[in-house]
C-alpha positions in Angstrom: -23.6 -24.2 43.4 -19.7 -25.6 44.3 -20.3 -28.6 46.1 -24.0 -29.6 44.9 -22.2 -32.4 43.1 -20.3 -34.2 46.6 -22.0 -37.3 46.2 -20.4 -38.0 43.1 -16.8 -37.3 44.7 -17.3 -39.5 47.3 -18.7 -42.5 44.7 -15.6 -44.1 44.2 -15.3 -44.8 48.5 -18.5 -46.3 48.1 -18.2 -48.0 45.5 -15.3 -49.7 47.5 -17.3 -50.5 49.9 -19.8 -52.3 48.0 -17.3 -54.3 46.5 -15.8 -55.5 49.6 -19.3 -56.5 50.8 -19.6 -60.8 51.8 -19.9 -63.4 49.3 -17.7 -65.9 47.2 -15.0 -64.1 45.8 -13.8 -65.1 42.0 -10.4 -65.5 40.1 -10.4 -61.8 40.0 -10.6 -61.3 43.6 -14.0 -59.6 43.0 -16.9 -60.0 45.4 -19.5 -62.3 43.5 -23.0 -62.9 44.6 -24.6 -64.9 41.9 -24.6 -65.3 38.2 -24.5 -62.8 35.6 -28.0 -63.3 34.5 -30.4 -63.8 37.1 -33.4 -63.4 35.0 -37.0 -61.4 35.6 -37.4 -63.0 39.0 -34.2 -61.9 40.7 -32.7 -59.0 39.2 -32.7 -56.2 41.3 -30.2 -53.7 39.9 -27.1 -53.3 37.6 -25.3 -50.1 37.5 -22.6 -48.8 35.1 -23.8 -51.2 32.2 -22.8 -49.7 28.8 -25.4 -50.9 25.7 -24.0 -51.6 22.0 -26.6 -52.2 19.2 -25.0 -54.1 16.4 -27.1 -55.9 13.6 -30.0 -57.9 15.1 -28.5 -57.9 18.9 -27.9 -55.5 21.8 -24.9 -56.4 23.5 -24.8 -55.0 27.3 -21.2 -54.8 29.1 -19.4 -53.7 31.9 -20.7 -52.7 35.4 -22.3 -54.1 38.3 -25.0 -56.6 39.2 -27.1 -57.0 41.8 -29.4 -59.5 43.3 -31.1 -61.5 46.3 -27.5 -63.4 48.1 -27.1 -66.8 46.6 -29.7 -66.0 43.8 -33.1 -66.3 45.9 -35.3 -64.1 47.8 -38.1 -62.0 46.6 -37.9 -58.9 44.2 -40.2 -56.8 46.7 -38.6 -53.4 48.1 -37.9 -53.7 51.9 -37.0 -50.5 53.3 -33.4 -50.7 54.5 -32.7 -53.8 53.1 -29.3 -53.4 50.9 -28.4 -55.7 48.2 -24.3 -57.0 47.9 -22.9 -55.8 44.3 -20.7 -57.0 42.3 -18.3 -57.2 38.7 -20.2 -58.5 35.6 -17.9 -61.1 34.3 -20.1 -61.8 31.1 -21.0 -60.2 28.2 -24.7 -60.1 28.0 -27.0 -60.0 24.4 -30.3 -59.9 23.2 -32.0 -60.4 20.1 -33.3 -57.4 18.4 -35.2 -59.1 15.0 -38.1 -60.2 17.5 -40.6 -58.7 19.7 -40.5 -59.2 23.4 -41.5 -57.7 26.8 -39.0 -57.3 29.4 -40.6 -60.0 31.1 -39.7 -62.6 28.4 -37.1 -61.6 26.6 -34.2 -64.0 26.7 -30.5 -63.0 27.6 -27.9 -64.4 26.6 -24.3 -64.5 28.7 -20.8 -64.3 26.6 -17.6 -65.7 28.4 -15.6 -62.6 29.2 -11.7 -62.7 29.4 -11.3 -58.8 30.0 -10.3 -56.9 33.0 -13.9 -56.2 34.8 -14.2 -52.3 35.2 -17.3 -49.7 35.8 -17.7 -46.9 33.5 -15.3 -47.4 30.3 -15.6 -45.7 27.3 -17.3 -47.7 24.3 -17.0 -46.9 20.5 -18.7 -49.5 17.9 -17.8 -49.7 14.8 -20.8 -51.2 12.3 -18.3 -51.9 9.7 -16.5 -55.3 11.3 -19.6 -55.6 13.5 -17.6 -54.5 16.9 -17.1 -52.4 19.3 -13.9 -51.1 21.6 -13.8 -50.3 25.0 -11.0 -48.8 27.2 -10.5 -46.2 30.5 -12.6 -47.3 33.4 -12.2 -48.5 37.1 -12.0 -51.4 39.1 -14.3 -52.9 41.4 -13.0 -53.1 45.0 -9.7 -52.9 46.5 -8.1 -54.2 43.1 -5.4 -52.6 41.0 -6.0 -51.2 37.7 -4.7 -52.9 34.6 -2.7 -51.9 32.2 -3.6 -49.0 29.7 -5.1 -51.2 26.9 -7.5 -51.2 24.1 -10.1 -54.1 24.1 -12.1 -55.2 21.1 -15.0 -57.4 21.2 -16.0 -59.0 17.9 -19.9 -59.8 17.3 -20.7 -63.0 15.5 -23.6 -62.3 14.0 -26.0 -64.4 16.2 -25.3 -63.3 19.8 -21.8 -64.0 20.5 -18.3 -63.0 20.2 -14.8 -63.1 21.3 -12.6 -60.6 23.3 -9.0 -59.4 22.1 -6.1 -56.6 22.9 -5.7 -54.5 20.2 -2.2 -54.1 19.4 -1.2 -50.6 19.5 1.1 -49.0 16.5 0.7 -45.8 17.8 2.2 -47.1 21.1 3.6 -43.6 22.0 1.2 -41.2 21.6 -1.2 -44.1 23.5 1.0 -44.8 26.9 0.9 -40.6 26.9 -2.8 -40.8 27.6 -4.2 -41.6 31.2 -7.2 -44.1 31.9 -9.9 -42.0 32.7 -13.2 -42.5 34.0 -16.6 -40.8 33.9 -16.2 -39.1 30.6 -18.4 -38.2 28.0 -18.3 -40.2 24.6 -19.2 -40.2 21.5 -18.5 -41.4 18.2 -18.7 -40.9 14.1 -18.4 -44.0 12.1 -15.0 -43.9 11.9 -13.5 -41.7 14.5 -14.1 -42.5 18.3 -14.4 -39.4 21.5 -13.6 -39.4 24.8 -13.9 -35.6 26.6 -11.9 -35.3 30.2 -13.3 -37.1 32.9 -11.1 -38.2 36.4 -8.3 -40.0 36.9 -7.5 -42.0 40.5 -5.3 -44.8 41.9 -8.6 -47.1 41.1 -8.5 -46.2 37.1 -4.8 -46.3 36.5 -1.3 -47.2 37.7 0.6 -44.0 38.0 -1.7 -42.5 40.3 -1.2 -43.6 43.8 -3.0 -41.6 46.1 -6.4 -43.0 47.8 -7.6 -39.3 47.2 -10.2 -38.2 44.6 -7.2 -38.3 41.9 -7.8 -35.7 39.5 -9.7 -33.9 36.8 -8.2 -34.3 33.1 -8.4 -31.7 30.4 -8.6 -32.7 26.4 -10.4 -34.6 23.7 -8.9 -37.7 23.0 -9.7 -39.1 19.6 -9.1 -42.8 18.0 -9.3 -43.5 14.0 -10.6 -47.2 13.9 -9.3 -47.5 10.1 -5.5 -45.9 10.9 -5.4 -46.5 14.7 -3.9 -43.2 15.4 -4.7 -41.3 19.1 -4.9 -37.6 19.1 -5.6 -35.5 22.3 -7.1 -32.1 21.3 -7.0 -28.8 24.1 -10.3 -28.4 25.8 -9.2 -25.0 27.8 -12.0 -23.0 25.9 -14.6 -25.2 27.6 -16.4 -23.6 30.2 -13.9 -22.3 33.0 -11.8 -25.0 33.8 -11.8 -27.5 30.1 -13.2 -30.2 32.5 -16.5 -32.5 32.6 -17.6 -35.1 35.0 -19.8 -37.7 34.4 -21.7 -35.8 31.0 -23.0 -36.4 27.9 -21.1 -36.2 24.7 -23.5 -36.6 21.1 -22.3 -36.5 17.6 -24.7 -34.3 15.3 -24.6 -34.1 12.1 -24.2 -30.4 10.9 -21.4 -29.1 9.1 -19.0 -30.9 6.3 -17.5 -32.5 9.1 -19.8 -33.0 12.0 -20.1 -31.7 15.2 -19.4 -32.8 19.0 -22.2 -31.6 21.3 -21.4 -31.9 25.3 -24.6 -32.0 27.8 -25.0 -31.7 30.9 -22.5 -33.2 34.2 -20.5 -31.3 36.0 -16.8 -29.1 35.4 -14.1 -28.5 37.9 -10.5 -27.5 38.8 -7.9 -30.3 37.9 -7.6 -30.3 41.4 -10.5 -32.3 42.4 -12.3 -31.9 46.2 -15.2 -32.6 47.8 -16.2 -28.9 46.8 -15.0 -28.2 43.7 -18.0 -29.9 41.5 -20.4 -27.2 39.8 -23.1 -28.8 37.6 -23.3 -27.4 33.9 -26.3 -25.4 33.2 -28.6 -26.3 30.1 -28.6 -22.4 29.4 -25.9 -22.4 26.6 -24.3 -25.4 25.0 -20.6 -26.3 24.3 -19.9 -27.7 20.6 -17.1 -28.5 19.0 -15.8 -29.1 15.0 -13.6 -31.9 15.4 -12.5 -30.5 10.9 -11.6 -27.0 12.2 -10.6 -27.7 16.1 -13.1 -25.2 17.1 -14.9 -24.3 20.0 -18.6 -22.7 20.1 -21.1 -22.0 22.6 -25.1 -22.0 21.5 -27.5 -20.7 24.1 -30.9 -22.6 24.4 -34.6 -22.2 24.7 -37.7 -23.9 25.7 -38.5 -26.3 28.9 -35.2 -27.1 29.9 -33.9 -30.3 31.9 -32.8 -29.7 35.8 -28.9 -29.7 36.1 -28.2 -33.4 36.0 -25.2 -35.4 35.4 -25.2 -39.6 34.9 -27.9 -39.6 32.6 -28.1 -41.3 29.6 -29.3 -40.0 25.9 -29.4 -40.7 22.5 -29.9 -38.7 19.1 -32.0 -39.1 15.9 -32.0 -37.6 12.6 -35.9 -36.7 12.2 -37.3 -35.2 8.5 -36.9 -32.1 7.0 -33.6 -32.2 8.5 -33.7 -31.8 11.7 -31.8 -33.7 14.9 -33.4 -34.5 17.8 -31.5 -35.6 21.0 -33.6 -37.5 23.9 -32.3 -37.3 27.3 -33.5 -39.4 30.2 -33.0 -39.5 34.0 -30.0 -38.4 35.9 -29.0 -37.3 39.4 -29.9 -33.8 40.2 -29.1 -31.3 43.2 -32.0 -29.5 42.2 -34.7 -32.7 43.0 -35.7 -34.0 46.1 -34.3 -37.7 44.4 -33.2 -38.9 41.0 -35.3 -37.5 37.5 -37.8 -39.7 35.9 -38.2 -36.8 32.8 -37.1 -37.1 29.5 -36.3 -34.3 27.5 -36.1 -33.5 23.8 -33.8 -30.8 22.7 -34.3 -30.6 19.0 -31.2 -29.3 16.6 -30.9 -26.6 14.6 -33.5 -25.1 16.8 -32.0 -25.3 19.8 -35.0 -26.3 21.7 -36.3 -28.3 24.5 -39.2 -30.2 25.4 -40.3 -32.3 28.2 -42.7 -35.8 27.5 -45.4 -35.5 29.5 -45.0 -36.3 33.4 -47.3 -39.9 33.3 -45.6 -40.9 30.1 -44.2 -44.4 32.5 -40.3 -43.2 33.3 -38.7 -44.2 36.7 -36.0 -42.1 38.6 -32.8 -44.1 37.4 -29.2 -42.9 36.6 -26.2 -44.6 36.2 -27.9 -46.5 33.2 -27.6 -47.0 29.4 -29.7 -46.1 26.1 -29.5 -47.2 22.6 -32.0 -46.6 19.4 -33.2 -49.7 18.4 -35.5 -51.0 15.6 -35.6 -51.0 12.1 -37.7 -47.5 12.2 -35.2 -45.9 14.7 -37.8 -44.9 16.4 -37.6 -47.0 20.0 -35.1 -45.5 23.0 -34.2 -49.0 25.2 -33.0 -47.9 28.5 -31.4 -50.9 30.4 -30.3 -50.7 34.1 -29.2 -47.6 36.4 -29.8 -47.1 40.4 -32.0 -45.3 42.4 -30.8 -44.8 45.4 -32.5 -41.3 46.4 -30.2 -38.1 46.2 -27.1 -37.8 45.8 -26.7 -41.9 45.6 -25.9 -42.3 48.7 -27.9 -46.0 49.0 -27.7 -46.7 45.2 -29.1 -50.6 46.1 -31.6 -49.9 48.5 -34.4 -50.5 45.5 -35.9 -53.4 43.7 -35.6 -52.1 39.5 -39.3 -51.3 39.0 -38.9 -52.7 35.2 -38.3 -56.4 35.2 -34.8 -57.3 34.1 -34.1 -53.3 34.0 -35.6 -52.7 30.5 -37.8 -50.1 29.2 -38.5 -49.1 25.6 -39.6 -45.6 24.8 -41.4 -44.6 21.8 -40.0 -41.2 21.1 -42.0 -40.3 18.5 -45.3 -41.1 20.9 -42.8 -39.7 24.1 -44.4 -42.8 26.1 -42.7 -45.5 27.9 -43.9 -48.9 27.4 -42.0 -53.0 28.4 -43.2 -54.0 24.9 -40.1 -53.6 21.9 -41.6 -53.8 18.5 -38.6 -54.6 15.6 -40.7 -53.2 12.9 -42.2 -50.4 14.3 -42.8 -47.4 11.8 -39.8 -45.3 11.0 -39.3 -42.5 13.3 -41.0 -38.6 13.1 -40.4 -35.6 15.5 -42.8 -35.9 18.1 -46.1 -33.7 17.4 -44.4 -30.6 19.5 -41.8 -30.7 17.7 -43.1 -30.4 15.0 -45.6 -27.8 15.7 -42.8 -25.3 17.0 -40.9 -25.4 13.7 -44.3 -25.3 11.8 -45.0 -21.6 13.6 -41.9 -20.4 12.6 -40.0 -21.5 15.7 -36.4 -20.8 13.9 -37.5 -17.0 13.8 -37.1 -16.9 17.7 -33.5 -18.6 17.6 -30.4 -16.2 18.5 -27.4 -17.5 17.3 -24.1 -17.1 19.4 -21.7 -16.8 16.4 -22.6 -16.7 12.5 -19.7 -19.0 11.6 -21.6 -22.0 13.7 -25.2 -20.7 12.3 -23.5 -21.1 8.4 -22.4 -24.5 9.9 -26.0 -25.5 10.9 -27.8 -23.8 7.9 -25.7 -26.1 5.5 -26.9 -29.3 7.4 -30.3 -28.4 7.5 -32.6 -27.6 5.2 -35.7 -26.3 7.8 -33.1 -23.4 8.6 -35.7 -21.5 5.9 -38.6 -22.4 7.1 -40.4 -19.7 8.9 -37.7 -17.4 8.8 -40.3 -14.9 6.8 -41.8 -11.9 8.2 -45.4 -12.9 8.2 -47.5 -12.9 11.3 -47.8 -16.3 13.1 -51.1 -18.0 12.3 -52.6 -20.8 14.4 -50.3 -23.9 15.2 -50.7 -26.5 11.8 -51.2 -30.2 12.3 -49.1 -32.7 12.0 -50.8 -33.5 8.4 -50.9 -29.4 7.6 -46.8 -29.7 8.5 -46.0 -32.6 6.6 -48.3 -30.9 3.7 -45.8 -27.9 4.0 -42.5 -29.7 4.0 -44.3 -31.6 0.8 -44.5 -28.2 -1.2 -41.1 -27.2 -0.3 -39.8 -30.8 -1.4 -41.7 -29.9 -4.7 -40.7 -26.3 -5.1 -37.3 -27.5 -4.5 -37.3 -30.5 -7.1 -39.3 -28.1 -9.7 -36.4 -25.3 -9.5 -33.8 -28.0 -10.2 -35.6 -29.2 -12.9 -36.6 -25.8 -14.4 -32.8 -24.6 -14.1 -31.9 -28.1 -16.3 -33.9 -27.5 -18.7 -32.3 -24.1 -19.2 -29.2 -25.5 -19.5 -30.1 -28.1 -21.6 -31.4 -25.4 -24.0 -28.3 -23.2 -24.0 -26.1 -26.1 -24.7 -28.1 -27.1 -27.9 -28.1 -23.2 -28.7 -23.8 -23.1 -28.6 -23.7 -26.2 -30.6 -26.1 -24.9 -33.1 -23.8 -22.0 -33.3 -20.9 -23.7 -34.0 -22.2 -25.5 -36.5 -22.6 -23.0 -38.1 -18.8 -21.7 -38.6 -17.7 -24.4 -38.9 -19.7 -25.1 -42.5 -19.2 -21.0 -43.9 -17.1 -21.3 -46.7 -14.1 -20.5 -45.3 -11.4 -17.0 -47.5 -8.2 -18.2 -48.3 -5.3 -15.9 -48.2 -2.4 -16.1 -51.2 0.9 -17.6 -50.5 3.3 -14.5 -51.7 5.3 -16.1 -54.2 8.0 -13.7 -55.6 7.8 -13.3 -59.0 11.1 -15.2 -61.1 14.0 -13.7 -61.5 15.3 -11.7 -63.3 12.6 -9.9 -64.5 14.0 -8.4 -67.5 16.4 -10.1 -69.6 19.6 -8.9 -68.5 21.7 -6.6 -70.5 25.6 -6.4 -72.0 27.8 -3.2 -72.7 27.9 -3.5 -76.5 31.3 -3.1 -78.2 30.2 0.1 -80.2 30.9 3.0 -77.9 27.2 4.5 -76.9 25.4 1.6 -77.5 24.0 -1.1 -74.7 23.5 -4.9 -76.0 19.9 -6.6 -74.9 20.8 -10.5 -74.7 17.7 -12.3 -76.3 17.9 -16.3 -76.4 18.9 -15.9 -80.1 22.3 -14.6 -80.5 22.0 -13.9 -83.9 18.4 -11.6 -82.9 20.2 -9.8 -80.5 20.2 -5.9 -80.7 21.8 -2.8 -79.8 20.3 1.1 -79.5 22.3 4.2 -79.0 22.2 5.5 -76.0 23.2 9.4 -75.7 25.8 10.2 -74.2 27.1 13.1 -71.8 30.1 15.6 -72.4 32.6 13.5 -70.1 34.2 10.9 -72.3 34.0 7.5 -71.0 36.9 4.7 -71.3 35.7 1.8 -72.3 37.3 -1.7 -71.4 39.1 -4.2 -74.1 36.6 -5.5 -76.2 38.4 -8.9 -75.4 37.8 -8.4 -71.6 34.0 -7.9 -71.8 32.2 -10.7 -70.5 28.6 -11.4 -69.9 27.3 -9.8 -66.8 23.6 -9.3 -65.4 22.1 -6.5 -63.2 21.5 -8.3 -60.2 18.0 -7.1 -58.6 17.9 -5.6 -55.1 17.7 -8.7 -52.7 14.4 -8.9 -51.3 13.7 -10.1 -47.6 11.5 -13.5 -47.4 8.4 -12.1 -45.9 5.6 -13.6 -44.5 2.2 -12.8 -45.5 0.1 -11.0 -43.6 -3.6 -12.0 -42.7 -6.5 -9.4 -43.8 -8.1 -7.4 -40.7 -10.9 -9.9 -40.5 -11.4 -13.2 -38.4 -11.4 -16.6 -40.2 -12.2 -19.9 -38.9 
């Protein structure tokens, strides 16, 4: 398949060429053919847009516009007929807190400061109400900027101002190189960027007019800290490379995960036939907590191998993540794809809306969930310029002002956004796969990423029994099963409180109790006063021992007998009062009884 993927090597001579096309040329040496919002009546096409939904407005930046020279002409396709592109200088919005068509909606155009680029990386962040953008290239025979950081703050009512953000991580940041056609993503604090290509049109150091080169990592940026990190890629697919893919952030894991679709890998060295398109067949993910790299093959009615499509991902109930994925250029179509597919997470499983659900062939555009319910896809802009892109301008945008709103629970396009449509459900087969026991069929790649999935999902246990499949349940039949399991769930919680309550009152109880038993005291030893006996005095009177009473005058002597061997006795003058000092006796302490005391 090396070499399916030329067109997009080639892109950036085109796109040269289309920039260098006639017209007024502004302050940026840009070609310019009209103003940045023409309207329903004139629009014809704008390529490379990038969509931000913040609050109650979609902001829409970057790219390329194009429309009838000088503003007029009619919006009817006329085979051959090309139409002059050129630089968006404005920031466009739209309300989002009202209903419209794509007929009448009203869009607004921000004064833009910023270098004008195609295909930057953009990270919001809900939390200031704003978004960053950086990498990208230039329109026409321009030079790149500098490598900066560009943060556009949202006012609240469809406006804002540009700024540079200030870099204190200005090291690690001037190691990194502008790229272009990468695949991004984002949690709501840390921001992705995965490869993508590097040429003399998307930064300075490169000075070749060549197809530049592939670049390998993950860059990361922390909006709190403003820290860059650049983690290895080399365990992605054979060369750690992706062109012009899709990145999502999923939510399984303690830490989330990074799932890449679709677009194409290559060699660093990048030539006109070095492009292979990824297959749907088995997925790359990655655990930005752990730095780990897994692979998950897939099932179901997978997408064609596309790359420039656009997609978007929706927590559904019970626990499950659904990504939608819409349009895209394909080696394996006669043109562009008009399809969108479902893939839903943990099972690892496709599905295709049905073939009249209203999509156009388009790529090169932007999506964004909008509405209160999170249940509407808007697509805005994109080309269709027949394969490989060759003539991406040729074509009048069948949807007026290049808007279309999907309902993905319904899978049906419509021109009619709805703020306060109903909250979002898995579409009906969806819902119905997982209902049969769907997970039963799923073979994991590696138990370590299934324990990561199982702990984010709670439908990981449903259908995972042995029983025979029965008929395919309703949607009400599967929302009646997910309700018993909700209550089995809640009842077990309760049941094992209850428990615990019960043990607790139990050990209380119980210690209560010893602490009112009346509680055996244990003697202090007291020795008993000394001296014991009252002491005694050699009497004068050979043979005879003196007792010494209190009363002199009481005091008495008794013989004593005597043995054979004479004894000398001492001066009667030199006897003095003396007592038989008792054996000392060592201060002990007492010792407790062989019983337990409280």
């Amino acid at each position: 398949m090396k070499g399916s993927c030329l067109p997009c090597a080639l892109l950036l001579a085109v796109l040269g060429y289309l920039g260098r096309i006639g017209g007024l040329v502004d302050g940026h040496g840009l070609a310019r053919q009209g103003v940045d919002n023409p309207g329903p009546d004139n629009f014809i096409r704008h390529r490379y847009p990038s969509v931000v939904a913040l609050e109650n407005y979609l902001y829409i930046d970057g790219g390329e516009l194009s429309q009838p020279t000088n503003g007029t002409g009619s919006n009817s396709t006329q085979s051959g007929q090309t139409y002059p592109s050129y630089a968006v200088s404005s920031t466009l919005s739209l309300k989002l807190s009202e209903s419209w068509t794509n007929d009448t909606v009203e869009i607004r155009a921000i004064n833009k400061t910023v270098p004008l680029l195609d295909q930057q990386i953009y990270w919001s962040d809900a939390s200031i109400n704003s978004f960053y953008t950086w990498g990208g290239m230039t329109v026409g025979s321009q030079p790149p900027p500098q490598n900066e950081l560009w943060l556009f703050n949202a006012d609240g009512r469809g406006g804002g101002a540009w700024s540079q953000v200030t870099q204190g991580d200005y090291r690690d940041f001037s190691q990194l190189k502008r790229p272009v056609a990468s695949a991004f993503t984002q949690n709501k604090r840390v921001g992705y960027a995965f490869s993508g290509q590097v040429t003399s049109k998307t930064d300075l150091s490169v000075e070749d007019n060549d197809l530049g080169y592939a670049v390998q990592g993950l860059v990361s940026y922390d909006f709190q800290t403003g820290q860059w990190a650049n983690d290895t890629t080399a365990e992605f697919g054979g060369y750690g490379t992706c062109l012009n893919g899709r990145a999502e952030h999923i939510p399984f894991g303690p830490n989330g995960l990074l799932l890449f679709l679709g677009g194409a890998e290559t060699p660093t060295d990048v030539t006109q036939n070095s492009l292979v398109p990824l297959p749907w067949n088995q997925l790359n993910i990655y655990d930005p907590g752990t730095r780990k790299w897994y692979t998950q093959s897939t099932s179901g009615t997978k997408p064609p191998v596309v790359d420039r499509a656009c997609s978007v991902g929706v927590h559904g109930p019970n626990n499950t993540y659904e990504i939608f994925i819409y349009g895209g250029d394909s080696n394996q179509l006669v043109g562009l794809s008009s399809d969108v597919h479902v893939l839903s997470l943990p099972g690892f499983v496709f599905f295709k809306a049905d073939a009249n659900s209203g999509g156009t062939p388009r790529a090169d555009h932007a999506c964004a969930v909008v509405g209160k319910g999170r249940r509407q896809m808007l697509s805005y802009g994109g080309v269709d310029g027949g394969p490989g892109l060759l003539n991406p301008t040729t074509t009048t945008d069948p949807w007026k002002q290049g808007l279309g709103i999907f309902d993905m629970s319904e899978m049906k396009w419509a021109d009619l956004y709805t703020p306060d449509a109903a909250d979002y459900e898995s579409p009906a087969v969806v819902r119905d796969w997982y209902a049969r026991g769907g997970m039963r069929s799923v073979m994991w790649d590696n138990d370590e990423l299934k324990e990561l999935f199982a702990n984010g999902s709670s439908i990981m246990n449903i259908g995972t029994d042995n029983s025979t499949d029965g008929p395919a349940e309703s949607s009400g039949s599967s929302s009646q099963r997910i309700g018993i399991i909700v209550g089995s769930t809640v009842g077990g919680v309760a049941a094992i409180a209850i428990a615990g309550a019960v043990a607790l009152l139990l050990l209380r109880k119980r210690r209560r109790r010893r602490q009112i038993q009346p509680t055996e005291t244990i003697d202090e030893y007291r020795p008993e006063p000394w001296p014991k006996d009252p002491p005694q005095i050699r009497s004068t009177t050979p043979g005879t021992i003196g007792t010494f009473l209190s009363d002199p005058t009481t005091s008495t002597t008794e013989p004593i007998e005597l043995g054979t061997t004479t004894r000398e006795e001492l001066p009667a003058e030199d006897v003095g009062w003396t007592y038989e000092l008792p054996v000392p006796t060592p201060r002990l302490r007492p010792e407790l009884p062989d019983r337990k005391f409280t």
